[in-house]
py3Dmol code that shows the C-alpha trace and the ligand (Angstrom):
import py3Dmol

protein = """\
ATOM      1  CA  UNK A   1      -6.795  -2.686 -16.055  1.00  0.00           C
ATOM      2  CA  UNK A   2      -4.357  -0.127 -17.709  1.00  0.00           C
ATOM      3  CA  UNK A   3      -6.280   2.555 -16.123  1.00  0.00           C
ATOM      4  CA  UNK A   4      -6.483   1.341 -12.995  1.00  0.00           C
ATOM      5  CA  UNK A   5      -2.694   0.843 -12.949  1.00  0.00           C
ATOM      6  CA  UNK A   6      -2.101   4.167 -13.930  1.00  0.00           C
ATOM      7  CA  UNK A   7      -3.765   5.705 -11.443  1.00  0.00           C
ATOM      8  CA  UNK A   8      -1.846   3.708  -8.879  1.00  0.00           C
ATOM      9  CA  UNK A   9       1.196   5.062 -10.628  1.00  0.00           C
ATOM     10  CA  UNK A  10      -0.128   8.728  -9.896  1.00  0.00           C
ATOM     11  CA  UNK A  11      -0.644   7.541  -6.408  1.00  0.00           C
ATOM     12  CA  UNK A  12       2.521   6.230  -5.738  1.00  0.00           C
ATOM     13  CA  UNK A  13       4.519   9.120  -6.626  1.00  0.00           C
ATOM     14  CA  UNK A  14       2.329  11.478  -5.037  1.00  0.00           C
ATOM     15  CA  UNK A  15       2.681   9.565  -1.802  1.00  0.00           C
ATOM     16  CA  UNK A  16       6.860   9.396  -2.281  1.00  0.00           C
ATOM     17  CA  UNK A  17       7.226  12.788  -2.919  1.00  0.00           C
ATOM     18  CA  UNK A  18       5.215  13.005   0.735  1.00  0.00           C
ATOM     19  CA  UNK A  19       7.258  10.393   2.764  1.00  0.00           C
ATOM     20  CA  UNK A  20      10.776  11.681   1.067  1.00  0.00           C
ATOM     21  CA  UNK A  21      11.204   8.057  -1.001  1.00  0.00           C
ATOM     22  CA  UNK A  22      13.281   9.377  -4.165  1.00  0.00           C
ATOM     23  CA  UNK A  23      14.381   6.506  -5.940  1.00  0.00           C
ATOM     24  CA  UNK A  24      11.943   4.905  -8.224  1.00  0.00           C
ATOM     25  CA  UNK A  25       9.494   2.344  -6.832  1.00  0.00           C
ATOM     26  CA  UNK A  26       7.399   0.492  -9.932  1.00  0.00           C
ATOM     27  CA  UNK A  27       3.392  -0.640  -9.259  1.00  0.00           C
ATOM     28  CA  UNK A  28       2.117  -3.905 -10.402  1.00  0.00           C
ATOM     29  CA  UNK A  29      -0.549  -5.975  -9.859  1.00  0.00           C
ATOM     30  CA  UNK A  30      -0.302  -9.415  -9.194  1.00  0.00           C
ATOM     31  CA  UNK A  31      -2.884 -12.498  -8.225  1.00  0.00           C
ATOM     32  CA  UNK A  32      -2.859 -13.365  -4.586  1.00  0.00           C
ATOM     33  CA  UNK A  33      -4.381 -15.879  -2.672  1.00  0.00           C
ATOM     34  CA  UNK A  34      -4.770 -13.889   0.844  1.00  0.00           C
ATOM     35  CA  UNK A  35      -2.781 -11.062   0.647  1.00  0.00           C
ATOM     36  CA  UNK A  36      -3.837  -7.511  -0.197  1.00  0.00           C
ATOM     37  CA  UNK A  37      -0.071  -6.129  -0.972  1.00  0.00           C
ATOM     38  CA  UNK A  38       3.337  -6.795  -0.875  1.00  0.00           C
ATOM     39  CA  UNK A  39       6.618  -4.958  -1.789  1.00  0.00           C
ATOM     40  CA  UNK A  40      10.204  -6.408  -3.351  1.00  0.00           C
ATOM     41  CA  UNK A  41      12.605  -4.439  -1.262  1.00  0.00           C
ATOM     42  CA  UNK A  42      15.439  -5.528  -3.705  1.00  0.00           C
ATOM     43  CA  UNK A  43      13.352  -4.433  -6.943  1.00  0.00           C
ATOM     44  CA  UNK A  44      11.483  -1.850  -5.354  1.00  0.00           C
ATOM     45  CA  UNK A  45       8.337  -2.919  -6.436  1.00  0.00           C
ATOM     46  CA  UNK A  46       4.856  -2.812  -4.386  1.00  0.00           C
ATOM     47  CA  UNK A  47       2.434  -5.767  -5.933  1.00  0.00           C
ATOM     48  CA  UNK A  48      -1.442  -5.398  -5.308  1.00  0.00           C
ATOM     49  CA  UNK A  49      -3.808  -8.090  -5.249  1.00  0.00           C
ATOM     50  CA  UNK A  50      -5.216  -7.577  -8.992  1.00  0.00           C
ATOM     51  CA  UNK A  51      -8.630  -9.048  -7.473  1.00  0.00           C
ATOM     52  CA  UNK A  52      -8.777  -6.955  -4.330  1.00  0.00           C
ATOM     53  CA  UNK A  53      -8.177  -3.364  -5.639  1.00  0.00           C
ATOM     54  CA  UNK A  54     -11.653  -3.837  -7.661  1.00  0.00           C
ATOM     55  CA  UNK A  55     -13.333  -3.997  -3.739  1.00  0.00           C
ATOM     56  CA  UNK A  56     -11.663  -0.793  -2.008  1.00  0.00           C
ATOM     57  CA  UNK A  57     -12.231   2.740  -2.634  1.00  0.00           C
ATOM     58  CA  UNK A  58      -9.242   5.740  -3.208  1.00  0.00           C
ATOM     59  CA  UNK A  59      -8.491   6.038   0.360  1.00  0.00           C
ATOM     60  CA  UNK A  60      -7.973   2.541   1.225  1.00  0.00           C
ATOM     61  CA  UNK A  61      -6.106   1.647  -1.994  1.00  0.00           C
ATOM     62  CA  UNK A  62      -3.561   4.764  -0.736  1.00  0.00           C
ATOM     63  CA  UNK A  63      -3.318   3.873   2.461  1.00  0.00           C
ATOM     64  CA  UNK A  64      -2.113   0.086   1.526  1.00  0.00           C
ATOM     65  CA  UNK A  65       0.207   2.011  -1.091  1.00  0.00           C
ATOM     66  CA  UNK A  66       1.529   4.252   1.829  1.00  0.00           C
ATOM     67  CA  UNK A  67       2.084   1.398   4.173  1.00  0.00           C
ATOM     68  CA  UNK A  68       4.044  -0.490   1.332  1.00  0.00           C
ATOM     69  CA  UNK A  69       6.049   2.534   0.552  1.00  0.00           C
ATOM     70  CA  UNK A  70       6.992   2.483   4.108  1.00  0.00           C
ATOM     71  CA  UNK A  71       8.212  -0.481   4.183  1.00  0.00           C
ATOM     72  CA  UNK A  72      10.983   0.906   1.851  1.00  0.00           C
ATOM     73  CA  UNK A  73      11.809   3.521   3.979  1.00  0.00           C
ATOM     74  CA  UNK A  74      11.520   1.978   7.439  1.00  0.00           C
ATOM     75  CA  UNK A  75      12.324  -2.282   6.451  1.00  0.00           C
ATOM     76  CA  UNK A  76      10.305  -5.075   6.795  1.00  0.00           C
ATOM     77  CA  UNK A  77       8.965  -4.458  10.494  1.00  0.00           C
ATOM     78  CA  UNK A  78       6.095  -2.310  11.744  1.00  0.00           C
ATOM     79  CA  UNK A  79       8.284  -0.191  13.952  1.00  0.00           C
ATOM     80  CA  UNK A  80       6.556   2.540  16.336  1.00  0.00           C
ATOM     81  CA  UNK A  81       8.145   5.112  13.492  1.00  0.00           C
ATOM     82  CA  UNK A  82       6.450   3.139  10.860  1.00  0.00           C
ATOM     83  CA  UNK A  83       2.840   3.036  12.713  1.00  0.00           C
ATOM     84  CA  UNK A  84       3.431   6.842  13.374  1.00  0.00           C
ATOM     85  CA  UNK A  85       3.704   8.066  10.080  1.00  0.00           C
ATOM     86  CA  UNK A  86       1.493   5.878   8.698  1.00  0.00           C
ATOM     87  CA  UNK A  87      -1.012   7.593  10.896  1.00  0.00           C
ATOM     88  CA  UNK A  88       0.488  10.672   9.675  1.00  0.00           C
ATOM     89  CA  UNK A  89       0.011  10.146   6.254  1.00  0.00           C
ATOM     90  CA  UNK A  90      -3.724   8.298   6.447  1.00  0.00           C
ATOM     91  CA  UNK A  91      -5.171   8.757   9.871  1.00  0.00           C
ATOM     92  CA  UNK A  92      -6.358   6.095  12.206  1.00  0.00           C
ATOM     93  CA  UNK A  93      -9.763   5.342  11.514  1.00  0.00           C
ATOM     94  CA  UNK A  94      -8.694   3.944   8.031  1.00  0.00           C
ATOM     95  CA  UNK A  95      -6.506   2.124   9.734  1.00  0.00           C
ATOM     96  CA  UNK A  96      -9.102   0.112  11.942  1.00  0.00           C
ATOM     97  CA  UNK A  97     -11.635  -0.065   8.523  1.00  0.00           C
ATOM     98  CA  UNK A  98      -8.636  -1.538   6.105  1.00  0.00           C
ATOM     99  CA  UNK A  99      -8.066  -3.959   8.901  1.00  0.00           C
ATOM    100  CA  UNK A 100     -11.762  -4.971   9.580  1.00  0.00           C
ATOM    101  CA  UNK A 101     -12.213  -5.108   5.756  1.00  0.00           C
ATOM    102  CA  UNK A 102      -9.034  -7.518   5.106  1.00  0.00           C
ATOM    103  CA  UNK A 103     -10.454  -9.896   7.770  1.00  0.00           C
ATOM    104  CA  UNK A 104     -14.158  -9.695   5.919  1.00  0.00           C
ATOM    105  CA  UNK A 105     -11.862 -10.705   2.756  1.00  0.00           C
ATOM    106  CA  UNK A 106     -10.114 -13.074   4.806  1.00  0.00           C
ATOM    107  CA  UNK A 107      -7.034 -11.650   3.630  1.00  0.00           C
ATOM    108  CA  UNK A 108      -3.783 -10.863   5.610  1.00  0.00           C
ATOM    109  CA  UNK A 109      -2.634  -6.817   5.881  1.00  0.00           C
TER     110      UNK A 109
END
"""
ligand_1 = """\
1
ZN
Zn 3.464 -4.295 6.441
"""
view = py3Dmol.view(width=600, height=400)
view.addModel(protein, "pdb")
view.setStyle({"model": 0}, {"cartoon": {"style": "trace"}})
view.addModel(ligand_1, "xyz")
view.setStyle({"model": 1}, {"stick": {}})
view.zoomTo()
view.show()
């Protein structure tokens, strides 16, 4: 479990660095019922599903980092801006897999 969270830690600064997020922004994970992520805007924390993260590979785990590290930059909504660099950062097709893989979870994006 240590591991696993230091690799997310690797992950998430990598991924700052590449959106232009320079305050710090801590990693935790954190037992949900249905939902893969979420992110404390006021503590600047993203929480993963501790369960979850076991199921997805590299890719997916950075694109649900990327889209919570967005949030930071861009607030709470999925603006056009948002959904564009998103894209940016993790392409399109992971997009539609992540999505049809939270639903086979029946879990909430
Ligand atoms: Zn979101």
């Amino acid at each position: 479990m240590t591991e696993k969270l230091e690799e997310l830690e690797e992950i998430v600064k990598e991924l700052k660095s590449k959106i232009g997020i320079e305050e710090d922004v801590g990693i935790k994970l954190k037992k949900f019922k249905l939902k893969l992520a979420s992110v404390s805007l006021s503590k600047k924390v993203i929480y993963i599903n501790a369960e979850l993260i076991e199921k997805l590979d590299e890719k997916e785990i950075r694109y649900i980092i990327a889209h919570e590290l967005l949030h930071i930059k861009h607030g709470v909504f999925h603006t056009t801006k948002f959904q564009q660099e998103l894209t940016r950062l993790c392409g399109k097709d992971l997009h539609t897999n992540i999505v049809e893989k939270c639903k086979a979870m029946n879990v909430q994006d």
